[in-house]
C-alpha positions as CSV (number, residue, x, y, z in Angstrom):
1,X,0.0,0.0,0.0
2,X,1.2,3.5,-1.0
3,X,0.9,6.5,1.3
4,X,1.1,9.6,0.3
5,X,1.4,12.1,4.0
6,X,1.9,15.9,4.8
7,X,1.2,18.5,6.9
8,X,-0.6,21.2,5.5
9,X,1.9,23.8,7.1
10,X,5.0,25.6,5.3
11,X,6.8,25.6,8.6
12,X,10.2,24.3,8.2
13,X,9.3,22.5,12.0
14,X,6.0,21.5,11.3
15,X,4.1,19.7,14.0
16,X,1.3,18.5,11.9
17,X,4.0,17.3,9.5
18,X,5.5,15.3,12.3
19,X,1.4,14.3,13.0
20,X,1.3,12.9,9.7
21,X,4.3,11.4,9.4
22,X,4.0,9.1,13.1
23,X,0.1,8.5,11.7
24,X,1.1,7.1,8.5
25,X,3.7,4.8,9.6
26,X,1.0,3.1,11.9
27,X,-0.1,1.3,8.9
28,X,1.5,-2.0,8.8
29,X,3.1,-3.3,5.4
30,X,3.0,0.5,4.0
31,X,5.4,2.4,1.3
32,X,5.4,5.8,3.2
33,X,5.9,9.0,0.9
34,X,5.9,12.3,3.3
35,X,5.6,15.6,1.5
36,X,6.5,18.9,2.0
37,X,4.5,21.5,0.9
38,X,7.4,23.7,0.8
39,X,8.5,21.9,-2.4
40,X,5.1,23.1,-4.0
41,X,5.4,26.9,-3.2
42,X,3.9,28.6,-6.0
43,X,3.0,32.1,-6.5
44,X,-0.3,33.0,-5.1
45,X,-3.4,31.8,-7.5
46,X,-5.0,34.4,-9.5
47,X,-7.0,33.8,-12.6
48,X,-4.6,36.7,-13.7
49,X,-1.6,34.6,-13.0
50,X,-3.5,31.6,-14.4
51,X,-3.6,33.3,-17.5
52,X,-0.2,34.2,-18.1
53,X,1.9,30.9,-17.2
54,X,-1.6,28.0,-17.8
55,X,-1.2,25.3,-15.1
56,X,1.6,25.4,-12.6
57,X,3.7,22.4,-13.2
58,X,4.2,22.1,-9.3
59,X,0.1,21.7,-8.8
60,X,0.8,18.5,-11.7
61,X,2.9,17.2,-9.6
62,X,1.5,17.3,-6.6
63,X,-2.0,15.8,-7.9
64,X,0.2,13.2,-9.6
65,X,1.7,12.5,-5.9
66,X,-1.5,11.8,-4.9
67,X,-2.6,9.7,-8.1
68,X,-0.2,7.7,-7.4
69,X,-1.6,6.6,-3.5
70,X,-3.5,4.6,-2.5
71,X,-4.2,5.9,1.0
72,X,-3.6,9.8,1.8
73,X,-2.6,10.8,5.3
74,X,-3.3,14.9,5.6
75,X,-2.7,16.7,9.2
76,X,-3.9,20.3,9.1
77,X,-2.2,23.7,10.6
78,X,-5.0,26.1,11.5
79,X,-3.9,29.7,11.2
80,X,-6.8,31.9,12.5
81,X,-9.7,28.8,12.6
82,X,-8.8,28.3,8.6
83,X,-6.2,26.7,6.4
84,X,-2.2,27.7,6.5
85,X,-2.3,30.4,3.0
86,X,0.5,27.8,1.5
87,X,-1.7,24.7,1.9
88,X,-5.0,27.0,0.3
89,X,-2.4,28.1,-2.4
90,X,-1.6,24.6,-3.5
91,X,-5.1,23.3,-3.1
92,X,-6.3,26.1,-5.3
93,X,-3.5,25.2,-8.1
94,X,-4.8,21.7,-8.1
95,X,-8.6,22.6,-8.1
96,X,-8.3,24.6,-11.6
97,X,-6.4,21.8,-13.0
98,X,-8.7,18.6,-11.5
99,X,-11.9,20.0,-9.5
100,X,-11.3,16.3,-7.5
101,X,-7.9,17.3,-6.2
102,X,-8.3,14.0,-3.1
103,X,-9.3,12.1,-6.1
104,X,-11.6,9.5,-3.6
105,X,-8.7,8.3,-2.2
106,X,-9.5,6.7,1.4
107,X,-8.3,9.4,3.7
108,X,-6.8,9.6,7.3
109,X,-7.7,13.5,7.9
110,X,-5.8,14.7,11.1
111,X,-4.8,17.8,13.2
112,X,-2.9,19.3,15.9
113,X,-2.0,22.5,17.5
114,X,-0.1,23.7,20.5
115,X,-3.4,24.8,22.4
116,X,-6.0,22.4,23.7
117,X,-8.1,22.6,20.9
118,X,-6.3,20.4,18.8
119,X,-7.3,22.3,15.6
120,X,-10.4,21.1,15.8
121,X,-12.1,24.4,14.0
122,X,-10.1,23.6,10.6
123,X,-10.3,19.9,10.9
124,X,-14.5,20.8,10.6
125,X,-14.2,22.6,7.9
126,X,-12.1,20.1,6.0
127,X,-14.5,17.6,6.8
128,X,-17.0,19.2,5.8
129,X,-15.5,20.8,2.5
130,X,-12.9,17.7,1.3
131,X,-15.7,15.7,0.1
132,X,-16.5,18.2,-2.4
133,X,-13.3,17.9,-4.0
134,X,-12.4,13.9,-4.1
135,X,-12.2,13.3,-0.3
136,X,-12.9,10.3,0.9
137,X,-12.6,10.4,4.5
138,X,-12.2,7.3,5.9
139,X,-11.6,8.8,10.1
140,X,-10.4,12.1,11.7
141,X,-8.5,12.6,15.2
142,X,-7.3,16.1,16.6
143,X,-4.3,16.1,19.0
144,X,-4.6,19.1,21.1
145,X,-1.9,20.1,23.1
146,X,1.1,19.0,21.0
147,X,3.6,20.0,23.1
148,X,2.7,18.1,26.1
149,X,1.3,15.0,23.5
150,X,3.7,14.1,21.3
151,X,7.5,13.0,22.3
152,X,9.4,14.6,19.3
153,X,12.5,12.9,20.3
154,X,10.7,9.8,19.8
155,X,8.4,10.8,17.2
156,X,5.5,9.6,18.9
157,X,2.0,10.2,21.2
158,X,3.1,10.5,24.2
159,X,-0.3,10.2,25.6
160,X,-1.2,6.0,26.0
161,X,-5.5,7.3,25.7
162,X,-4.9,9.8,22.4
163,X,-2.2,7.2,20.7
164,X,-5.0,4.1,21.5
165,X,-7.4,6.2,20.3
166,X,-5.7,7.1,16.8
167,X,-4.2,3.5,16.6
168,X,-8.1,2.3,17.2
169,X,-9.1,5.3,14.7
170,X,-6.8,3.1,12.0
171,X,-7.5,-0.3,12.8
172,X,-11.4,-0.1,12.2
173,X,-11.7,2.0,9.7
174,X,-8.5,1.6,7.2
């Protein structure tokens, strides 16, 4: 099985790339492919933009990343209760090229944030959007608190009730 993972943050340190990296290699017997949205910076979509250079070679290859899965693992950064601007960027790319950017592929849709709400408000409206454009979404789990949650040195949940709980998440529904 292919996975396809990444954080939806440009941070050079990101914690919901580190999310979606530990989720995705829960799944046993799995080829693991992490992304980076930095290596899909493009300049900011307008149809003015659009018009000038067509579709953004980087947007093809990043729907051609995800062609090529079989499972997608996504962990969201919420800046202000919405999407990080470079994630929104790159979805926007993809959706002028192929409306169904997920392209139904079964999906593990996750989140975390430093504060005890987990970025929960972002991981609603992905959920409630993602379908809309190919999603298939297969579970969801929020870690809140990352700091105190994860071990980084380890690269793991720290906390036995959240990891059981994502580890459960995967079991009976992937």
């Amino acid at each position: 099985m292919k996975i396809i993972a990444f954080g939806a943050s440009p941070s050079k340190n990101s914690i919901n790339k580190k999310l979606a990296t530990y989720a995705a290699h829960l799944f046993e017997h799995a080829d693991v492919e992490v992304l980076d949205l930095n290596d899909f910076e493009m300049p900011i979509y307008t149809v003015d933009i659009e018009k000038q250079i067509g579709e953004h070679t980087l947007a093809q290859n990043f729907l051609s990343k995800i062609a090529g899965a079989d499972l997608l693992v996504v962990s969201l950064a919420e800046n202000n209760g919405n999407y990080s601007v470079a994630f929104k960027n790159v979805f926007d790319w993809c959706t002028r090229i192929k409306k169904e950017v997920f392209q139904g592929k079964p999906m593990l849709l996750t989140a975390t944030s430093t504060g005890a709400n987990g970025a929960t408000i972002v991981l609603g409206i992905a959920k409630n959007a993602f379908p809309f454009y190919g999603g298939n979404i297969k579970a969801s789990f929020s870690l809140p608190s990352f700091d105190d949650n994860f071990d980084i040195e380890n690269m793991e949940i720290n906390n036995m009730e959240l990891r059981k709980e994502l580890q459960s998440l995967i079991a009976n529904n992937f």
